[in-house]
C-alpha positions as CSV (number, residue, x, y, z in Angstrom):
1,X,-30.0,-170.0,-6.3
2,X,-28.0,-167.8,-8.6
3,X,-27.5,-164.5,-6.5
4,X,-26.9,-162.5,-10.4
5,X,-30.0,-163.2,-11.6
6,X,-32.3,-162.7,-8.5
7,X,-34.3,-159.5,-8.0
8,X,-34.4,-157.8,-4.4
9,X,-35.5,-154.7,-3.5
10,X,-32.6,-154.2,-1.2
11,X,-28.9,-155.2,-0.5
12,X,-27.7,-154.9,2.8
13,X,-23.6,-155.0,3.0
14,X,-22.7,-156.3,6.7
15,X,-25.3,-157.5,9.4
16,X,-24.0,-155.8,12.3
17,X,-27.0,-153.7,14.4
18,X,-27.6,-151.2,11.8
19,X,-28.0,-153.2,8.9
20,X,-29.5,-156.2,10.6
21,X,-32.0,-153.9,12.1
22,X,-33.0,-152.2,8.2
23,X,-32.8,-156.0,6.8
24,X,-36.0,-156.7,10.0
25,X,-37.5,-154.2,9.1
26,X,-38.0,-153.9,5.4
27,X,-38.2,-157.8,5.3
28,X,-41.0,-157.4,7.7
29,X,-42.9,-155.7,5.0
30,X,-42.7,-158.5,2.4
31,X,-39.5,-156.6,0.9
32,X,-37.1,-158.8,-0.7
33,X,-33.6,-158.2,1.1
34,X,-30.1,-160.0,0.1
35,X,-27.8,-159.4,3.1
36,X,-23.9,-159.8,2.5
37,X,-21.6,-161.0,5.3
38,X,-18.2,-161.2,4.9
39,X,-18.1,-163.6,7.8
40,X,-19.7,-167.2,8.2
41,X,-22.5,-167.9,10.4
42,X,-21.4,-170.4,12.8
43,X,-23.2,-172.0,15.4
44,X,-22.1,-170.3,18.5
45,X,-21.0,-172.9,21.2
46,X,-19.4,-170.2,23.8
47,X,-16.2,-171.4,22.8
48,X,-13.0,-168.9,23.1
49,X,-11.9,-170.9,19.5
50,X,-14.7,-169.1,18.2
51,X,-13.7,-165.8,19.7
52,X,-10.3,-166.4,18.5
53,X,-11.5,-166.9,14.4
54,X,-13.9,-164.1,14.4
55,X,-12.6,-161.3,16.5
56,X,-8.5,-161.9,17.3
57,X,-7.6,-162.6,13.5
58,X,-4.7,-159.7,13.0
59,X,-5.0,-157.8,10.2
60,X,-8.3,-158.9,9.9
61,X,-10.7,-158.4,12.8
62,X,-7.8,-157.6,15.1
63,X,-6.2,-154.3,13.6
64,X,-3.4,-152.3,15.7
65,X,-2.9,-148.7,15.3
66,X,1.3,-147.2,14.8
67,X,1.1,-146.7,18.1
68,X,-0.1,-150.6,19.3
69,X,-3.2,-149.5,20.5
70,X,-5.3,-152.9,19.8
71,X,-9.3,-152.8,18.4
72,X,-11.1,-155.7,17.6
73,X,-14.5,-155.9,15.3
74,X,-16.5,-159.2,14.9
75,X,-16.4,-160.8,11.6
76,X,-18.8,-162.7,11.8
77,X,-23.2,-162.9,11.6
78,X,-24.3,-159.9,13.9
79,X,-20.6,-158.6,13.7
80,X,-18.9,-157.3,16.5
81,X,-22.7,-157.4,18.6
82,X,-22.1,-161.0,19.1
83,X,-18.9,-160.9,21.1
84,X,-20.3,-156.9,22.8
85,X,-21.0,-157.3,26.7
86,X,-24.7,-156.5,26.5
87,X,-24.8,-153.2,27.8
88,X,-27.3,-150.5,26.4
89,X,-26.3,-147.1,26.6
90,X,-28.4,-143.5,25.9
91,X,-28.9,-142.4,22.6
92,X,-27.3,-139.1,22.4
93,X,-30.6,-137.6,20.4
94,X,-29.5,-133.8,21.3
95,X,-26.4,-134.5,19.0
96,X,-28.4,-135.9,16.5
97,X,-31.1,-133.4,16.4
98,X,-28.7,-130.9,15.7
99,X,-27.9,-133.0,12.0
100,X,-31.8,-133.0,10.9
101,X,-32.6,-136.6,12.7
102,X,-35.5,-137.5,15.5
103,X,-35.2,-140.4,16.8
104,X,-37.7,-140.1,19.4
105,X,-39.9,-142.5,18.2
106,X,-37.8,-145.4,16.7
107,X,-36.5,-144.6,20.4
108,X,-40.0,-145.6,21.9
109,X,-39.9,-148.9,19.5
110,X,-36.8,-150.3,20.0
111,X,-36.7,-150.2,24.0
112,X,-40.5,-152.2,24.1
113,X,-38.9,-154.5,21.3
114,X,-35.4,-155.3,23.2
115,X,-34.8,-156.8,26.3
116,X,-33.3,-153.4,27.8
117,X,-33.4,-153.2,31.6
118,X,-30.8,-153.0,34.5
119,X,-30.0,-156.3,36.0
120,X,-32.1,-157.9,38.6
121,X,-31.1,-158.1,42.1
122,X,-30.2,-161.7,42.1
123,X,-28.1,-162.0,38.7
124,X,-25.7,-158.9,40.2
125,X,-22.6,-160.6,41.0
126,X,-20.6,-160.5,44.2
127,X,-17.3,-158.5,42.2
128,X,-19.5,-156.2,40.1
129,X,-21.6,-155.6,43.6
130,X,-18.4,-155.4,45.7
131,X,-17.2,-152.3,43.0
132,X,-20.9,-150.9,43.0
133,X,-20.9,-150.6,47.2
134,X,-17.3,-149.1,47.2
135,X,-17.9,-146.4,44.2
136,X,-21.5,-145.6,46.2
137,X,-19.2,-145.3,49.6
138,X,-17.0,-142.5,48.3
139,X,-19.6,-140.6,46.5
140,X,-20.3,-141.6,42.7
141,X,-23.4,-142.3,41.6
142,X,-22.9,-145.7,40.7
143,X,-25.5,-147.2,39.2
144,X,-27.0,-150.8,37.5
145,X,-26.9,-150.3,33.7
146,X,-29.3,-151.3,31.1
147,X,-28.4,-154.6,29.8
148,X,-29.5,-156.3,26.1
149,X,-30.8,-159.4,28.2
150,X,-33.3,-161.8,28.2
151,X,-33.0,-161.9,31.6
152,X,-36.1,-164.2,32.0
153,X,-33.8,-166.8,30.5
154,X,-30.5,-166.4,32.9
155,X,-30.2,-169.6,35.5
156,X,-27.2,-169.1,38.0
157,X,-25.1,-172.3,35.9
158,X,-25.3,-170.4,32.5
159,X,-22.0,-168.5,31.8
160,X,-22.1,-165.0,30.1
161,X,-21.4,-165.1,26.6
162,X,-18.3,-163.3,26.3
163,X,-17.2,-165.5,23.4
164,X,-21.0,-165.3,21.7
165,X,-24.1,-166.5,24.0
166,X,-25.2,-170.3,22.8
167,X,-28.1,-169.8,25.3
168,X,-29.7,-166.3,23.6
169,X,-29.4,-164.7,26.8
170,X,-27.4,-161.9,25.8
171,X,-29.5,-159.7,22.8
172,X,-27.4,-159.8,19.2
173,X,-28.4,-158.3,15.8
174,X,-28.0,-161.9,14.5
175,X,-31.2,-162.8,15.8
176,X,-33.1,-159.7,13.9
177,X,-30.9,-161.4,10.6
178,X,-32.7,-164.5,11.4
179,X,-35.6,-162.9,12.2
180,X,-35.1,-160.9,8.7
181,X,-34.4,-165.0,7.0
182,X,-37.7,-165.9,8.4
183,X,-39.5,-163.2,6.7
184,X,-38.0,-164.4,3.4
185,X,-34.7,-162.1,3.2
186,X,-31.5,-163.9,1.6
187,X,-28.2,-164.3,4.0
188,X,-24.8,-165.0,1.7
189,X,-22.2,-165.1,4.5
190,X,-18.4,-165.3,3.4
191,X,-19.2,-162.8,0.7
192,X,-17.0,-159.7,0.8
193,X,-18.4,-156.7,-0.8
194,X,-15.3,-154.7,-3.0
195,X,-17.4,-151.9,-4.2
196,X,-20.6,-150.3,-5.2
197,X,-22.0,-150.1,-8.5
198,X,-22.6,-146.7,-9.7
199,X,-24.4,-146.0,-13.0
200,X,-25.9,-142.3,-13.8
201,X,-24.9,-140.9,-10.3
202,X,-27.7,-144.1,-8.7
203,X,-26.2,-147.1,-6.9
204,X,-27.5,-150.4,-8.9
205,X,-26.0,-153.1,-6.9
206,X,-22.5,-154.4,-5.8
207,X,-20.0,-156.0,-6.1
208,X,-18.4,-158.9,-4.3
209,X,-15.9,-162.1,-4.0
210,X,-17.5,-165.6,-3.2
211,X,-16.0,-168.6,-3.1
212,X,-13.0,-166.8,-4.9
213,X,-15.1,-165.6,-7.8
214,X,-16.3,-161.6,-8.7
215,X,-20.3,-161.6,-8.3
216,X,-22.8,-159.3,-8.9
217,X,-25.8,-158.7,-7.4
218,X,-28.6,-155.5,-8.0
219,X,-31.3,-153.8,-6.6
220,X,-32.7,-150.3,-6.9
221,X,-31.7,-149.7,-2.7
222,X,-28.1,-150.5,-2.1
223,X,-27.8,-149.9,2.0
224,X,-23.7,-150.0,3.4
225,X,-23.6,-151.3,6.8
226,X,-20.2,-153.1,6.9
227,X,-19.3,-150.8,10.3
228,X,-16.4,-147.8,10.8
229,X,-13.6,-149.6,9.2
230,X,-15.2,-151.6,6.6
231,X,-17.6,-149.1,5.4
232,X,-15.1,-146.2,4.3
233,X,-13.3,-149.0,2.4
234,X,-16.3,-150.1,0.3
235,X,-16.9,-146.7,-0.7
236,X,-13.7,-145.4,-1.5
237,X,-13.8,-148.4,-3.9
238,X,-17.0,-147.0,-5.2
239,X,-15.9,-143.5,-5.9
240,X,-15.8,-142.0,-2.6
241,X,-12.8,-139.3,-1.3
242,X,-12.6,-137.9,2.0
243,X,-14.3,-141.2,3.8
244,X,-12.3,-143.0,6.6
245,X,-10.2,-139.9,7.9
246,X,-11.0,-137.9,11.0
247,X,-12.8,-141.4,13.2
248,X,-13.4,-141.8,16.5
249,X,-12.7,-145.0,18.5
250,X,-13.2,-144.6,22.1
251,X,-10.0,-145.9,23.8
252,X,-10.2,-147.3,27.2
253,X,-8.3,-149.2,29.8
254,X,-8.6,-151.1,32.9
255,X,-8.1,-150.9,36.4
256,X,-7.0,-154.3,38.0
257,X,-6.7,-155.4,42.2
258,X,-7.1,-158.7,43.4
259,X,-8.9,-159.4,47.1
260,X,-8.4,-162.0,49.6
261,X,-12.4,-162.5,50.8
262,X,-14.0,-162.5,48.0
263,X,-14.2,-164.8,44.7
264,X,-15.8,-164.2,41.3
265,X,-19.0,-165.9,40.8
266,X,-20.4,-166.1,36.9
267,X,-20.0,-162.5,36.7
268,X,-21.9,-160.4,33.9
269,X,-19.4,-157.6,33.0
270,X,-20.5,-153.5,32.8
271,X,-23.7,-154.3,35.2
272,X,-23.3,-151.1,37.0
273,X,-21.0,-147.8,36.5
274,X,-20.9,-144.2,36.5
275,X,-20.7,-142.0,33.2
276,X,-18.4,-138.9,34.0
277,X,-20.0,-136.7,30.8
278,X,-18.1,-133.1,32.0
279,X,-14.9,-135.1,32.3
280,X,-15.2,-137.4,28.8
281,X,-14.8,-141.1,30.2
282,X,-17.1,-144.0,31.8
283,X,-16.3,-146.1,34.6
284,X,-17.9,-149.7,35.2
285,X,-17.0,-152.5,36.3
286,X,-15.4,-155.5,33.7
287,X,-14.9,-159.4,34.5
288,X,-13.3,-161.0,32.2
289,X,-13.0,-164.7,31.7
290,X,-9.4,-166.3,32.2
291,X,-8.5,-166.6,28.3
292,X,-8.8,-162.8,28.0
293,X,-7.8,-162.2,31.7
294,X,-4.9,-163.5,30.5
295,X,-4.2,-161.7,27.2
296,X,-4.9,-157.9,29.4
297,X,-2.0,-159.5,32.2
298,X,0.3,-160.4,29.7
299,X,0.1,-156.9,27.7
300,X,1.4,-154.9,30.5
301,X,3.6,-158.0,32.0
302,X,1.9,-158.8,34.9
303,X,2.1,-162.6,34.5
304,X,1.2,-163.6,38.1
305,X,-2.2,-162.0,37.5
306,X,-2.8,-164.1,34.7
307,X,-3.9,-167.1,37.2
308,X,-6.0,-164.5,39.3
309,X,-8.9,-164.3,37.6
310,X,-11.0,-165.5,40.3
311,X,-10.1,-162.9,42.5
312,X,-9.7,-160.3,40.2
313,X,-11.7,-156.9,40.7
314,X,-11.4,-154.6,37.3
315,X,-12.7,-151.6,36.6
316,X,-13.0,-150.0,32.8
317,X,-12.2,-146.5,31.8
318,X,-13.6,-145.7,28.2
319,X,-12.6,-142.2,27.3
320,X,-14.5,-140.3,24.4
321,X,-11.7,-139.2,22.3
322,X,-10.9,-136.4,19.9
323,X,-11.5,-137.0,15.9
324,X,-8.1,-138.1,14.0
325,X,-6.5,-140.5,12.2
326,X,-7.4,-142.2,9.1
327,X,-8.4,-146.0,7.9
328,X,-6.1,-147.1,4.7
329,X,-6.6,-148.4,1.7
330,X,-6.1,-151.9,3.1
331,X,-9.0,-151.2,6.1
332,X,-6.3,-150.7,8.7
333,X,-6.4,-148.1,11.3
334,X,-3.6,-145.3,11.7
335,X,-4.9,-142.9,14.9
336,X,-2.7,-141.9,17.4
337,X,-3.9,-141.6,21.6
338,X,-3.9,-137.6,21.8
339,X,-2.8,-136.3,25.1
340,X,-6.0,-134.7,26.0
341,X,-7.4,-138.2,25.7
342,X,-4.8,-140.1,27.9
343,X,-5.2,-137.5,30.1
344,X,-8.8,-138.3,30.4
345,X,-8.1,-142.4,31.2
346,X,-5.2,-141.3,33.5
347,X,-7.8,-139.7,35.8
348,X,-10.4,-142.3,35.4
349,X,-7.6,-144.5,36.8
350,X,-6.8,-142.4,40.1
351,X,-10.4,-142.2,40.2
352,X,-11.0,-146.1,39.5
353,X,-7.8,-147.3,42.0
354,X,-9.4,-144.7,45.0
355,X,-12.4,-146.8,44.5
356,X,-10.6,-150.7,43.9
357,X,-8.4,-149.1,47.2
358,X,-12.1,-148.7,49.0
359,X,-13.4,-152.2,48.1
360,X,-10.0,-153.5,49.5
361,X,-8.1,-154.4,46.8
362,X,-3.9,-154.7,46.5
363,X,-1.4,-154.9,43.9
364,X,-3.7,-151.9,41.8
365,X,-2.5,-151.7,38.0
366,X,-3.7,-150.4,34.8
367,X,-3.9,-152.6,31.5
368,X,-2.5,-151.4,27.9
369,X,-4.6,-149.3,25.9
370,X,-6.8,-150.3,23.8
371,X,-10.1,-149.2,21.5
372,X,-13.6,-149.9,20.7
373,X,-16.8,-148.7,18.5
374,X,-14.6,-147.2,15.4
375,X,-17.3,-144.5,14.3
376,X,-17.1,-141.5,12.3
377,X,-15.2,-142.3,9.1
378,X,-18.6,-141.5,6.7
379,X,-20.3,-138.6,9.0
380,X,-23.9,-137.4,8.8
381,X,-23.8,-134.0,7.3
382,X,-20.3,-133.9,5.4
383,X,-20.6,-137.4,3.4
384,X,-24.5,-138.4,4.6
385,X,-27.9,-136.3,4.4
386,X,-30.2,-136.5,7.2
387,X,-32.0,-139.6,6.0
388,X,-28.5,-141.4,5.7
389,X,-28.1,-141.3,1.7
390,X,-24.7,-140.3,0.0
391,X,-24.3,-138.2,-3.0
392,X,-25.4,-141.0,-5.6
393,X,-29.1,-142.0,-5.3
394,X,-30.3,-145.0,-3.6
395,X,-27.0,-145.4,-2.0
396,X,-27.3,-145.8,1.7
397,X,-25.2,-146.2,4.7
398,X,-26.5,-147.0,8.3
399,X,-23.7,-148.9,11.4
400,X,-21.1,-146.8,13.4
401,X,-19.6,-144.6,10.8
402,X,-22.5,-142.5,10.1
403,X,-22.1,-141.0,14.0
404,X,-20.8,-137.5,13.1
405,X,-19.3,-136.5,16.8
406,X,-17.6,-138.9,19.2
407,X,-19.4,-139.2,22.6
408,X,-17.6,-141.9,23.9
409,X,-20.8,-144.8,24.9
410,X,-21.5,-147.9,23.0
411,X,-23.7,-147.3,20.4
412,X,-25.7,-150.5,19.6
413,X,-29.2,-148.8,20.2
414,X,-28.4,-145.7,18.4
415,X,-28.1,-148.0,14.8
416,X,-30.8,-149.8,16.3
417,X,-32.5,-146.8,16.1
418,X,-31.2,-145.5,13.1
419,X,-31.9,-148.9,11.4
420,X,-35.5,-148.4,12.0
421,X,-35.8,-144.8,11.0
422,X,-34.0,-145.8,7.4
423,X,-36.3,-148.2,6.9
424,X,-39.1,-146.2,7.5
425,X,-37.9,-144.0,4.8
426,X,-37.0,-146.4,2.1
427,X,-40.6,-148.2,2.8
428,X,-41.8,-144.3,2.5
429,X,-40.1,-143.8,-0.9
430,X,-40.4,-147.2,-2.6
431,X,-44.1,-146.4,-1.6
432,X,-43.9,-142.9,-3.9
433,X,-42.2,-144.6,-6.3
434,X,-45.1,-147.2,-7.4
435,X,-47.8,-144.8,-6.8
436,X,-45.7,-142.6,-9.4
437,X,-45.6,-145.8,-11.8
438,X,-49.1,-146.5,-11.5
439,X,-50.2,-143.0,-12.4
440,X,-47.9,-143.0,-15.7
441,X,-50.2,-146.2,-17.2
């Protein structure tokens, strides 16, 4: 196949949730999609090799800040959903209302489509359980969280896919890209997109390095979906000023104890927590398995604690953090912790050690910072209208940077959401568009 000289009604650029979502969607209705990955698409055996290749390669998909604070982003088929621990969080449709965008129904959609629902009595674990009874003991409403799970699926011997789930337990936007494949769309993985191509003020196509050559490919609906960091970078390539400056990118830490009665069972991490909204941060609880159990010991020196994993109980604090910083040229981050914000973790730790204190833990620390869900670098209403188009025509963007306020959650079902909504639109206006043509005859 000779990607140049193929038509497509749409390119998608990434196939993380939002794009992987339009690419279902428009695919769905016979559309002809080509989606660009930059990463490969591996099978995923569960491996922590694999985790290592497509989420912990510096500079690449593991990008520290001047001040060390560490964020990772999944290079990879599905991106950064495939490594994500499952856990669905609210859409915050107030904020977006306020911008020109209802959600509502794509809402309705996605939650009877997914496999959203709090875990099931016998898959909570006894350290997420242990946290849950102690943080309902002193008061917080500590509750199971949704989780992205085919939980039908889950037997007691299957592991939790923190290093990508080879049993499709755990929800990814990879399987809506091969859902999207079996409806006839194109998937060229290891294909990094430089820039748009703009002709008369309308995007045409891209283009993109493969196999160490410059390609082109076009189509009259080019759709940017390559997430916070690798969006802005795309587009400042294309033309763009202003993009990837001001970002959000929720920092968190962690709460560690270990306990003497108790050992970790195969623990599913964020089942149940408590979101402090008037104070800015979440709390839940956070197994880890022992290759990144070690990494979080190591940070902040604790080497003893690296061998403790079975005994471990963590809690995580994710703060939602004030707008700053700015992505480079290169697609590395620059964003310094502001006080407000460290403030913010340093009481969900008091708050998180009262309750790790309750459930009987010793030898209480707190992990390094670090950061999650970079959003915000191409806002709706300063960059983006309400239907998610730039300034040139037919140039879309729709993943984590299109969020224009940070509210601190995880925000896979919100670009699910989105996802669907663009789609709806560009089915809406393609539609126009050939009624239009068949009229001029």
């Amino acid at each position: 196949m000779n990607i140049e000289q193929e038509h497509y009604d749409a390119i998608i650029v990434g196939s993380g949730p939002g794009g992987a979502t339009v690419a279902k969607e428009l695919s769905k209705k016979k559309k002809r999609v080509l989606i660009l990955e930059w990463g490969p698409n591996p099978k995923l055996k569960g491996k922590f090799y694999q985790y290592l290749l497509y989420q912990l390669i510096p500079f690449k998909s593991l990008l520290l800040t001047n001040k060390f604070l560490g964020m990772v982003r999944g290079i990879i088929t599905g991106g950064s959903s495939l490594f994500y621990y499952g856990t669905c969080f609210p859409v915050p449709v107030d904020m977006l209302n306020k911008y020109g965008i209802d959600v509502r129904k794509e809402l309705d959609e996605a939650r009877k489509e997914l496999p959203v629902a709090p875990l099931k009595d016998e898959m909570m674990t006894p350290m997420a359980t242990r946290i849950m009874e102690s943080a309902q003991a002193l008061g917080y409403n500590w509750q199971k969280l949704d989780k992205f799970m085919y939980q039908d699926r889950w037997t007691p011997d299957k592991k939790f896919g923190y290093y990508g789930d080879p049993h499709d337990i755990k929800w990814s936007a990879k399987m809506y890209v091969e859902e999207a494949i079996g409806n006839g769309a194109v998937l060229l993985n290891k294909a990094r997109v430089k820039k748009v191509i703009i002709e008369n003020n309308t995007a045409t196509g891209v283009e993109f390095k493969h196999n160490g050559k410059t390609l082109r490919a076009y189509a009259p609906t080019v759709i940017v979906s390559a997430g916070g960091i690798g969006t802005p970078v795309v587009l400042r390539n294309s033309g763009f000023t202003g993009v990837g400056e001001d970002y959000f990118f929720d920092p968190l830490i962690s709460v560690c104890g270990t306990v003497k009665d108790l050992r970790a069972g195969n623990e599913i991490p964020m089942s149940a927590g408590v979101h402090m909204a008037d104070e800015g941060y979440m709390m839940t609880d956070m197994s880890l398995p022992p290759a990144i159990q070690a990494i979080f010991s190591a940070q902040v020196f604790r080497f003893r604690h690296i061998f403790t994993q079975k005994k471990t109980l963590r809690i995580m604090i994710k703060a939602r953090d004030t707008l700053g910083g700015r992505i480079t040229k290169s697609g590395q981050v620059r964003k310094k912790l502001a006080e407000v914000d460290r403030q913010k973790l340093l009481k969900g730790y008091r708050r998180a050690k009262e309750i790790l204190e309750k459930a009987g833990a010793k030898g209480i620390f707190k992990t390094w910072y670090l950061a999650a869900h970079p959003g915000g670098t191409v806002k709706i209403g300063e960059f983006l209208d309400s239907d998610l188009m730039t300034r040139y025509s037919n140039l879309y963007v729709c993943d984590c940077s299109v969020i224009p306020e940070p509210w601190g959650l995880p925000p896979t079902l919100t670009l699910v959401c989105l996802g669907k909504r663009l789609a709806k639109h560009l089915l809406k206006e393609q539609g126009a568009e050939r009624k239009l043509e068949a009229a001029m005859v």
